[in-house]
C-alpha positions as CSV (number, residue, x, y, z in Angstrom):
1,X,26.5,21.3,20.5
2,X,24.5,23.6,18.7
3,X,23.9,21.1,15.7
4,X,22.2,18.5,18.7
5,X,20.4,21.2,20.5
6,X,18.8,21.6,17.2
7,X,18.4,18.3,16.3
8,X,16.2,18.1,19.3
9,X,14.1,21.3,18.9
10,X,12.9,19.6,15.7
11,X,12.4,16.1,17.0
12,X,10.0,17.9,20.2
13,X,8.8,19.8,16.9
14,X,7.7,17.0,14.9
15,X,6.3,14.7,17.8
16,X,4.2,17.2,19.2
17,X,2.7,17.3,15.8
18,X,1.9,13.9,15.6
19,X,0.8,14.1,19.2
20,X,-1.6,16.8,17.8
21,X,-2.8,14.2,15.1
22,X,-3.3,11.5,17.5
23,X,-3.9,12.7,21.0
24,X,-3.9,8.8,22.4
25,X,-0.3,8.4,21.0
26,X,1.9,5.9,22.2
27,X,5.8,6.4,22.2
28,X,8.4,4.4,22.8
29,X,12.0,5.8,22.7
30,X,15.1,3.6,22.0
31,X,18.3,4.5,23.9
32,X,17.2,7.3,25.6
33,X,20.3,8.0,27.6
34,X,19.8,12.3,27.4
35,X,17.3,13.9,30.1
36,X,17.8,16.2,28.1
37,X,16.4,15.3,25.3
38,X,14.1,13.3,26.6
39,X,12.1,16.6,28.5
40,X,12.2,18.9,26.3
41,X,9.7,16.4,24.4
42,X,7.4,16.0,27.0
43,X,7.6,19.5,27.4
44,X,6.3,20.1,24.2
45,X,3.9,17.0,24.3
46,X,2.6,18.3,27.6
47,X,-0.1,15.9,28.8
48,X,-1.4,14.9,24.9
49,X,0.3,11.7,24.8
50,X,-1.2,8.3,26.7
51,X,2.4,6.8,27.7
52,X,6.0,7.3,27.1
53,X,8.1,4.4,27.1
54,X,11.7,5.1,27.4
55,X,13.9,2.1,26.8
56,X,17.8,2.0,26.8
57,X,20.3,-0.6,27.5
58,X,21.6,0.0,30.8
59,X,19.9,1.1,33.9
60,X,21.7,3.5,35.3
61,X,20.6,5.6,32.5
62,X,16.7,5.1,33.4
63,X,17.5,5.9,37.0
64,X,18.6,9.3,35.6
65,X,15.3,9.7,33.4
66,X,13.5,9.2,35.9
67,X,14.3,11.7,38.2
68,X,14.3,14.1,35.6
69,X,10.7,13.2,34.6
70,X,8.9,12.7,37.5
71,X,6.5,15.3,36.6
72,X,4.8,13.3,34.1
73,X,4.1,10.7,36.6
74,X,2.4,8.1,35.5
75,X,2.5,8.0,31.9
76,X,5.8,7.3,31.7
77,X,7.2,4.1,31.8
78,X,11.1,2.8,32.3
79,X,12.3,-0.1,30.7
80,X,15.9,-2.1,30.0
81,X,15.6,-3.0,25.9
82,X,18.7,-3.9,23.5
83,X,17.3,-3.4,20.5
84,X,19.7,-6.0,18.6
85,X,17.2,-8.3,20.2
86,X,13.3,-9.6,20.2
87,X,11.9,-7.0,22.1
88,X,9.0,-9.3,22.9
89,X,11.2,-11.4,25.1
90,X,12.7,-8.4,26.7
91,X,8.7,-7.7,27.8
92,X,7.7,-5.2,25.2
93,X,3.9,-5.5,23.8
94,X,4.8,-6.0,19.6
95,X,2.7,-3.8,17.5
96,X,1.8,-1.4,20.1
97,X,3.5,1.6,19.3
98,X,1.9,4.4,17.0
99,X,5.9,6.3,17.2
100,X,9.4,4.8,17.9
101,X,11.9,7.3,18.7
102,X,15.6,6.8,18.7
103,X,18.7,9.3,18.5
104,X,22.2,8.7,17.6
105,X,22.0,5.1,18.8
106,X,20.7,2.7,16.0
107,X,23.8,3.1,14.0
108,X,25.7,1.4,17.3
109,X,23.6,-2.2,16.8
110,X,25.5,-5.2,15.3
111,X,23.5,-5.8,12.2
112,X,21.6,-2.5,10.9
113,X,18.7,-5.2,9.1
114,X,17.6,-6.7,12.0
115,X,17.4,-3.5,14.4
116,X,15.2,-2.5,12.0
117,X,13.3,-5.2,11.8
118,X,12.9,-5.4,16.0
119,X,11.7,-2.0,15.6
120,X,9.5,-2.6,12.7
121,X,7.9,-5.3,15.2
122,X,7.0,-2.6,17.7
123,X,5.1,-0.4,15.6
124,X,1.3,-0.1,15.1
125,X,0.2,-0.6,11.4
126,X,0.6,2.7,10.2
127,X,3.2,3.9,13.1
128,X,6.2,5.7,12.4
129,X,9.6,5.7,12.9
130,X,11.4,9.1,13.8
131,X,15.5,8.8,14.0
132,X,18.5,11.2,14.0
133,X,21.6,10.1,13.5
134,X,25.0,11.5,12.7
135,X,25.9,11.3,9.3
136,X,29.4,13.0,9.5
137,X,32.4,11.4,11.2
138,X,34.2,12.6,14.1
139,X,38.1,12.4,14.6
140,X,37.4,12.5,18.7
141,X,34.5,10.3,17.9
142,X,37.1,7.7,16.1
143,X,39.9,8.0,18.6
144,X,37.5,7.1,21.3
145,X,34.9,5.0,20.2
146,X,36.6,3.4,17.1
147,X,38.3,1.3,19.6
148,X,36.2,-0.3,22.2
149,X,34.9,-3.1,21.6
150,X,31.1,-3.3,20.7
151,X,31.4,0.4,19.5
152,X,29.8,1.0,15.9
153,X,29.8,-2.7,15.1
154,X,26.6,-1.7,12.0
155,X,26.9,-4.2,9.5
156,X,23.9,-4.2,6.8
């Protein structure tokens, strides 16, 4: 746990910087399941961001968020995005983003090439994309995931 806590220290770290840089930033975050997470970046952003879109594939996850982030009131915006699809038909403004955000959930898409292409198509010329991802394998992570279906489906 202390690897992800970490991982998220730096990630507040490094968009509070570009925050700094560009004080009418626009994020959007993919999957972003973790309150957690999710707060201790606006924590560090404080108000010098314009809006915060946080996306993920189910809802009951952005019910969560937004509870937990009600203190940044309007600049924060909910929405339901799969990102293994044209996020312009799930009502996402293409080209609009100056940072995309996403943590341990790109490498669960069905073909790693055209995520990266739908979240390529989000990004402002000369936005940028800030990911984590694991890069070591889990037993547990094997045992439990390895087996449902739809679970680390990447294929390049």
């Amino acid at each position: 746990m202390d690897i992800l806590r970490r991982c998220n220290e730096v990630a507040a770290a490094v968009i509070s910087n570009l925050a700094f840089q560009n004080p009418n930033i626009r994020i959007l975050v993919i999957g972003g399941a973790s309150a957690a997470t999710t707060t201790k970046i606006l924590r560090a952003l404080g108000s010098g961001f314009v809006s915060y879109y946080l996306t993920n594939a189910t809802p009951k996850y952005l019910d969560n968020a937004k509870e937990a982030c009600n203190a940044w009131g309007d600049k924060m915006k909910y929405t339901i995005l799969d990102i293994d699809k044209d996020p312009s038909k799930q009502g996402l403004e293409l080209g609009s983003y100056n940072l995309v955000f996403a943590s341990n959930v790109l490498y669960n898409t069905a073909n790693t090439t055209v995520t990266l292409k739908n979240v390529r198509s989000l990004l402002r010329v000369g936005g940028k994309l800030l990911f984590s991802e694991r890069t070591a394998t889990l037993l547990s992570n094997i045992v439990i995931f390895g087996s449902l279906p739809g679970k680390s489906l990447g294929t390049v």
